[in-house]
C-alpha positions as CSV (number, residue, x, y, z in Angstrom):
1,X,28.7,430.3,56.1
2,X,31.3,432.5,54.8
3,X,31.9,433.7,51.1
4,X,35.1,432.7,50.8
5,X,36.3,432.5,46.9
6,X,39.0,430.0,46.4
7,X,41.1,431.3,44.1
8,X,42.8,429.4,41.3
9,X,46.0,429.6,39.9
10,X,45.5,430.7,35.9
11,X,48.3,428.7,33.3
12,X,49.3,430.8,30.6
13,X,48.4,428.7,26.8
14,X,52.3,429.0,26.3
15,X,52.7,427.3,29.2
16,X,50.1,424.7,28.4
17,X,51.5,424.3,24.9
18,X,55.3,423.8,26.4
19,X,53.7,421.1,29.1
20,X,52.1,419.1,25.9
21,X,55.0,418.9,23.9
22,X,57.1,418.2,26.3
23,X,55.3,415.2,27.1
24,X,54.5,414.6,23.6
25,X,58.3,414.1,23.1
26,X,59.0,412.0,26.3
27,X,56.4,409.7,24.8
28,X,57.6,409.8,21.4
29,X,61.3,409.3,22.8
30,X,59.9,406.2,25.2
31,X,57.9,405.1,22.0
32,X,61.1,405.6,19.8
33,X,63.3,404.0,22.5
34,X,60.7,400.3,22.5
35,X,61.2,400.2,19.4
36,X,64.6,400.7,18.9
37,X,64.8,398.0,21.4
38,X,62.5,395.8,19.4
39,X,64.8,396.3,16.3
40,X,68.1,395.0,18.5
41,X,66.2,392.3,19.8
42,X,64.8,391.2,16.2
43,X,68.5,391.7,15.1
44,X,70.2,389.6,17.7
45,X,67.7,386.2,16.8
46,X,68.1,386.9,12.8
47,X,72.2,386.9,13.6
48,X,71.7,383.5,16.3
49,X,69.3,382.3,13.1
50,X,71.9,382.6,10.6
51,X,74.9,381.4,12.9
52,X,72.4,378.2,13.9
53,X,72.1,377.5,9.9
54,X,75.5,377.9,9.4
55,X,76.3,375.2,12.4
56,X,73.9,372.8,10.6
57,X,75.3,372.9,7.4
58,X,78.6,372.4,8.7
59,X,77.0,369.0,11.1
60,X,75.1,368.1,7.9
61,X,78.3,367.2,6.2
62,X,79.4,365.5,8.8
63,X,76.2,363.4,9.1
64,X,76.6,363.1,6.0
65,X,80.0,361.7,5.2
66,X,79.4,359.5,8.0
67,X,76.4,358.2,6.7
68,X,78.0,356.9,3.9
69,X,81.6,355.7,5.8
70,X,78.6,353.0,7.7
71,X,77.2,352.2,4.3
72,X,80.9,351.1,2.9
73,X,81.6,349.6,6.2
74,X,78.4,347.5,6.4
75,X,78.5,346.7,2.9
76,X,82.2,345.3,3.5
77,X,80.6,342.6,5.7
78,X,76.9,342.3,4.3
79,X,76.5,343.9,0.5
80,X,73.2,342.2,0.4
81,X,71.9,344.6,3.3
82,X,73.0,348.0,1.8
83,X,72.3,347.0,-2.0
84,X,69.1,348.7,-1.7
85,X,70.6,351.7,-0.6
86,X,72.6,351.8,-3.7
87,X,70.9,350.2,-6.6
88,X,67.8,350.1,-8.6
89,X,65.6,347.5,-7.5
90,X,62.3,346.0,-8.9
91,X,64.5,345.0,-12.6
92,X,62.1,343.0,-14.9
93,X,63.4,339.6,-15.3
94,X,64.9,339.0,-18.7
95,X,64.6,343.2,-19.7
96,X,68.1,344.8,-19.5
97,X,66.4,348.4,-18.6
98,X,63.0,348.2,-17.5
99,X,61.7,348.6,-13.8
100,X,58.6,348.3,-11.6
101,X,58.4,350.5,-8.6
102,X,57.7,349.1,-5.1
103,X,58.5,350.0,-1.1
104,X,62.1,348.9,-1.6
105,X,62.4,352.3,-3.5
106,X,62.4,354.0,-0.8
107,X,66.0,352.9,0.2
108,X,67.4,355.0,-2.7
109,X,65.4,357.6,-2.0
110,X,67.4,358.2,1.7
111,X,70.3,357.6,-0.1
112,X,69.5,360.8,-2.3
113,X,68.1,362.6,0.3
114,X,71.8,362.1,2.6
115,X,73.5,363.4,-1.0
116,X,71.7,366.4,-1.7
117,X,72.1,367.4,1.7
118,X,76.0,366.6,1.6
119,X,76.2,368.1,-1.8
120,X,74.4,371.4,-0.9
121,X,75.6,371.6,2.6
122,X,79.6,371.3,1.0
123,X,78.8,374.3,-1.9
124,X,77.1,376.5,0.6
125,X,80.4,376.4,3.0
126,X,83.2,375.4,1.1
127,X,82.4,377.3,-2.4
128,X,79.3,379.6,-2.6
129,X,79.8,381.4,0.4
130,X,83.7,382.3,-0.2
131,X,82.4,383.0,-3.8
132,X,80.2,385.4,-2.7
133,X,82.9,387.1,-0.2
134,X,86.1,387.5,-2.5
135,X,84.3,387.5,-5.7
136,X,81.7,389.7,-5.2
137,X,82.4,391.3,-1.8
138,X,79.3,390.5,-0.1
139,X,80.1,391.4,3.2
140,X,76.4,391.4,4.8
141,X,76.0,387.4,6.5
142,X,72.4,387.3,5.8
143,X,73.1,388.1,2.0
144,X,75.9,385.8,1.5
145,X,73.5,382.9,3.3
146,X,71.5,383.9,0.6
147,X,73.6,383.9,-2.4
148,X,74.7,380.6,-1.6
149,X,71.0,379.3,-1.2
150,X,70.3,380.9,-4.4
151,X,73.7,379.6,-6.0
152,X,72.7,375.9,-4.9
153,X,69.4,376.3,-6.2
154,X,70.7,377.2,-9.7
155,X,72.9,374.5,-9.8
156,X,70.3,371.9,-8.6
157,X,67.6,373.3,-11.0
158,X,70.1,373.3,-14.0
159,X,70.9,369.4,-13.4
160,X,67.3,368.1,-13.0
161,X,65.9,370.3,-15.8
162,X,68.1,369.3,-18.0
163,X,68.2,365.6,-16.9
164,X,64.0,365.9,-16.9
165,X,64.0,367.8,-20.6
166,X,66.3,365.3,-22.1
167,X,64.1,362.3,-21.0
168,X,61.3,364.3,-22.0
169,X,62.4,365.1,-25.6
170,X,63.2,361.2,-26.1
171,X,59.8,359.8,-24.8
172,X,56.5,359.1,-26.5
173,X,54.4,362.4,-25.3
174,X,57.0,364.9,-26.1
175,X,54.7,367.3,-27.5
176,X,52.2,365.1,-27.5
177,X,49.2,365.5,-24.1
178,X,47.3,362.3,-25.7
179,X,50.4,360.3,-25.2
180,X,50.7,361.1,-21.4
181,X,47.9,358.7,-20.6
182,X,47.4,356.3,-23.4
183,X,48.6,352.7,-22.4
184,X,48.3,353.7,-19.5
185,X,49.7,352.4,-16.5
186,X,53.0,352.9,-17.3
187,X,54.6,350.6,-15.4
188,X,57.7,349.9,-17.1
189,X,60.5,352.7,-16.7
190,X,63.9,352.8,-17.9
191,X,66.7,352.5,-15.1
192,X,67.8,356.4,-16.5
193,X,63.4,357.4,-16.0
194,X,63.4,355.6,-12.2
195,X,66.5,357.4,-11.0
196,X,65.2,360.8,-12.2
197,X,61.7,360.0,-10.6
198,X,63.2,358.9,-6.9
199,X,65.8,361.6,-7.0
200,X,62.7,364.2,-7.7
201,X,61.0,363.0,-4.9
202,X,63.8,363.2,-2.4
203,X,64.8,366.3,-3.5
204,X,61.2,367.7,-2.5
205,X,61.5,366.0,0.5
206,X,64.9,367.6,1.6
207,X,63.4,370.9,0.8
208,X,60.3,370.6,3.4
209,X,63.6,369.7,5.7
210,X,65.4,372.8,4.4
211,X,62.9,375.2,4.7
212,X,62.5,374.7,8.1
213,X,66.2,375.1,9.2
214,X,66.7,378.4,7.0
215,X,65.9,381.5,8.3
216,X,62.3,382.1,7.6
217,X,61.0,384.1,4.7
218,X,57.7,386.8,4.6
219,X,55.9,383.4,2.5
220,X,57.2,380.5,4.7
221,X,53.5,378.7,5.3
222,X,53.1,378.9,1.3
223,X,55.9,378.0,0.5
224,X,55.5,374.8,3.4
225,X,52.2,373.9,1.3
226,X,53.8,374.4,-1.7
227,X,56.4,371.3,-1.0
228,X,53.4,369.4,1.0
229,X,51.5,369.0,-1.7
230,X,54.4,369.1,-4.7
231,X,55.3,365.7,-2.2
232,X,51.9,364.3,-1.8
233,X,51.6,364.7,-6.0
234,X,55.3,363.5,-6.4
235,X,54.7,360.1,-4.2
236,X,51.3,359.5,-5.2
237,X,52.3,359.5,-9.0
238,X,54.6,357.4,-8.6
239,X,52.4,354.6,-6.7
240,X,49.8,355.4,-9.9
241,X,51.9,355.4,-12.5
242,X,51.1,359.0,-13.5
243,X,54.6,359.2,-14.4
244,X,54.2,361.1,-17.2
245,X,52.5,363.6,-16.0
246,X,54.5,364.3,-13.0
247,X,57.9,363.8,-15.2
248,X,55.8,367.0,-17.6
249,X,55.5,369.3,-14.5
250,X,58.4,369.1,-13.1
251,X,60.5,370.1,-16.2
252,X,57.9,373.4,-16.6
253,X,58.4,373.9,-13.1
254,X,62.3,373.6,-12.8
255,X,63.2,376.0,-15.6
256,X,61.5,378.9,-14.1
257,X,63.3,378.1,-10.9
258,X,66.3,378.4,-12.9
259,X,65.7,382.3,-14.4
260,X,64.3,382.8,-10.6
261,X,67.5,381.9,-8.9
262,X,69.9,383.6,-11.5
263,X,68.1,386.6,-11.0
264,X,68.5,387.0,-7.4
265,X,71.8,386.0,-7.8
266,X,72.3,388.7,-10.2
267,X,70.7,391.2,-7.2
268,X,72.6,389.7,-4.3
269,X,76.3,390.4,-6.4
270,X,74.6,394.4,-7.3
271,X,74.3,394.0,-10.9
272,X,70.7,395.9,-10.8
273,X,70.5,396.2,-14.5
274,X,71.2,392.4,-15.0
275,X,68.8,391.4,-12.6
276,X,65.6,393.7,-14.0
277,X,66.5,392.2,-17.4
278,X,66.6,388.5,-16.1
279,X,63.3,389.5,-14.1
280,X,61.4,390.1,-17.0
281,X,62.5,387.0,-18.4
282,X,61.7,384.6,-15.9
283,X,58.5,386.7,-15.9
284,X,57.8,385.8,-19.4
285,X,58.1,381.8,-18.3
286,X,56.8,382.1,-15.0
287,X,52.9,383.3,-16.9
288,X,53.9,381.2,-19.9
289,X,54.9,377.7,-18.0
290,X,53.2,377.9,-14.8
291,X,49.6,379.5,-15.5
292,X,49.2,378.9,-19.3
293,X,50.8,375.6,-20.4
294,X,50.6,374.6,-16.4
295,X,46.4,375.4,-16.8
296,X,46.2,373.9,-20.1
297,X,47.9,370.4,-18.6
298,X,45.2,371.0,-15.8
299,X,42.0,371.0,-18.3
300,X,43.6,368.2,-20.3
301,X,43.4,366.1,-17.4
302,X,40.4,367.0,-16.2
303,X,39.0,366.5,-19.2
304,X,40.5,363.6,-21.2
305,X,42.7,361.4,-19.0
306,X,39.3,359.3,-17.8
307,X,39.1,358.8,-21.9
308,X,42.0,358.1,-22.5
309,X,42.7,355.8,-19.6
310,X,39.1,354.1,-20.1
311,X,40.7,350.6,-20.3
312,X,42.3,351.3,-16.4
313,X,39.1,351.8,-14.5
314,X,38.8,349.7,-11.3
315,X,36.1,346.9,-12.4
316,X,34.7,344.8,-10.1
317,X,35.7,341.4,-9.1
318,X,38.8,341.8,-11.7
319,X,42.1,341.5,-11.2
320,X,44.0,344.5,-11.8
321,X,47.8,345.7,-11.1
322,X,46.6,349.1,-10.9
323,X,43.1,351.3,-11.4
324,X,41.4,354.5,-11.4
325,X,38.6,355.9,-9.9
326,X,36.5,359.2,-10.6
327,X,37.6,359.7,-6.8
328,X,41.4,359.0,-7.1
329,X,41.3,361.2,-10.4
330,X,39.4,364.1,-8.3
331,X,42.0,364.0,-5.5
332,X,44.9,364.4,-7.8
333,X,43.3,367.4,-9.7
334,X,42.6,368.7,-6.1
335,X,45.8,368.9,-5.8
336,X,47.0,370.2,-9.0
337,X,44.6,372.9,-8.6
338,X,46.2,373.2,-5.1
339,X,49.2,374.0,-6.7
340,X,48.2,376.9,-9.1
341,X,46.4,378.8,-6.0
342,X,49.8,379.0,-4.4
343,X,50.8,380.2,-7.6
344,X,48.8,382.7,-8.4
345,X,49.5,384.2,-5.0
346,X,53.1,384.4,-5.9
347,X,52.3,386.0,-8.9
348,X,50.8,388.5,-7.2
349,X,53.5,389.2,-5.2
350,X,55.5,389.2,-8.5
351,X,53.6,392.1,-10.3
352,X,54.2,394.2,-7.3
353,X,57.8,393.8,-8.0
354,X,56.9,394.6,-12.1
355,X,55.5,397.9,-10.7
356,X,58.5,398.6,-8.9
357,X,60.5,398.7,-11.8
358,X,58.0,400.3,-14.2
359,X,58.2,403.2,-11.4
360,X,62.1,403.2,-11.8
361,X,62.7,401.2,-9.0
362,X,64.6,397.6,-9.0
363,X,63.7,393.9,-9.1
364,X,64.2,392.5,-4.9
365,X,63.0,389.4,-3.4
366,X,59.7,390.1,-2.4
367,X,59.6,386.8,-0.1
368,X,62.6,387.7,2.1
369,X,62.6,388.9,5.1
370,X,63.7,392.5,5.9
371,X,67.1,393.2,5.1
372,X,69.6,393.9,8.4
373,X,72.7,395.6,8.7
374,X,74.8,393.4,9.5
């Protein structure tokens, strides 16, 4: 056997070093290149998103309107057959303005369901979004979809707070907790009380519509529970004839929705300053309305609407319009406390904004999406 030495080629550590960081920047250039490639894909769907939200705001309105045109055409031949569609039903015979509620309802409901969606669908196209490009020169699609969203949201939130706050300040419990349950069931609503309860509930249920056909925001599945159960609590006080309570948190909830909207309306048109100010208002409301008066409404039920309503609980044998049960009373606070978990996870993501600014940043919309460049 002979003692042959193989021999090895030695590599210089320069030339080691040059190797590694050569392929230390083909793989950062590959890594940099997915990803850039990622970004263009992600871009492309948000821009096919926004142009497939556009084209069904535009068909919307024409659903819409023709919607209607069949209404009128049908009624020409048959009123009795589209009356539900456009009046009040369940009138109290010999009362001028007092109502029951019943299935029938549900007939005006569609009908306010159709108008929203005409209604929003013609300000987002026809008004907001122009507004948004000559007025403010928003150039950016994505924030100009958003602007009008936020625009129709104000306007919405303006009407039914003020329609919900002027019923409120003319009605028995105005300031008054006791008064929300006592005689209870409330079964007898004014034709002005009914119209504001149905056109609450379809509103709620256009949104779960709506918030699947925008583009999706960071918070979509809260939001999505948000309006399941706001829904479930909308329709199921209104087969109850927890009204009143309903009617009470939906006016503390609509007002806050009204500082919310203005203030990203306020960021979309880049008045910063504007916006931070408005933020720390609808902060102020947002704690005050929906944690402390919203909690306090909470214990108050929990605590003295079986009182109150003592004379309501399901007996036995008896004949009763409608009654309560410990069970039906649980499932509603269930739900209400349902509500104020959502909440308080929003109001988490709102003190991350409240930092922002207190580290000199400004107030953005924490449940959007990330901004493009479109």
């Amino acid at each position: 056997m002979s003692g042959e030495v193989i021999q090895r080629k030695s590599v210089s550590p320069l030339k080691q070093a040059s190797v590694g960081e050569k392929k230390s920047a083909e793989v950062s250039k590959a890594d940099k290149s997915v990803r850039t490639s990622k970004e263009k894909q992600a871009s492309r769907h948000q821009r096919k998103a926004r142009k497939n939200v556009s084209y069904v705001d535009r068909y919307s309105v024409l659903l819409s309107i023709l919607f209607f045109a069949l209404l009128y055409v049908v009624s020409l031949f048959n009123p009795a057959l589209t009356r539900k569609f456009t009046t009040l039903q369940y009138r109290y015979s010999g009362l001028e303005d007092a109502y029951d509620i019943g299935i029938d309802d549900a007939y005006v409901v569609v009908t306010c369901i159709v108008a929203l969606v005409l209604v929003r669908s013609c300000l987002l196209e026809f008004v907001l979004k122009p507004i948004a490009l000559s007025k403010f020169h928003i150039r950016s699609q994505k924030s100009q979809q958003r602007y009008a969203e936020q625009g129709w949201s104000l306007v919405y939130y303006t009407f039914s707070w003020v329609y919900g706050f002027y019923l409120y300040y003319n009605s028995p419990y105005f300031l008054d907790c006791d008064h929300i349950y006592l005689e209870w069931p409330h079964d007898s609503l004014s034709g002005t009380f009914k119209l504001y309860y149905l056109l609450q509930m379809a509103s709620w249920l256009q949104q779960i519509l709506v918030l699947n056909v925008e583009e999706r925001r960071k918070d979509h599945w809260q939001m999505f529970a948000h309006h399941i159960i706001t829904c479930l609590l909308t329709l199921g006080s209104y087969y109850y004839y927890f009204n009143r309570i309903g009617h009470v948190i939906l006016i503390m909830m609509d007002i806050v929705d009204v500082l919310l909207s203005s203030a990203k309306m306020l960021k979309y048109c880049g008045f910063t300053t504007a916006c931070d100010y408005m933020f720390a208002v609808f902060l102020v409301f947002w704690v005050l309305l929906r944690h402390i008066a919203y909690n306090y409404i909470f214990y108050h039920a929990g605590t003295k609407a079986p009182r109150l309503m003592a004379n309501g609980e399901c007996v036995a044998s008896a004949v009763q319009k409608r009654c309560w049960t410990p069970m039906i009373i649980d499932v509603f606070l269930w739900l209400l406390g349902g509500l104020q978990v959502i909440t308080i996870i929003w109001m988490a993501l709102i003190l991350k904004v409240l930092i922002k600014i207190i580290k000199g940043g400004s107030a953005e919309d924490v449940r959007s999406d990330a901004e493009d460049s479109d």
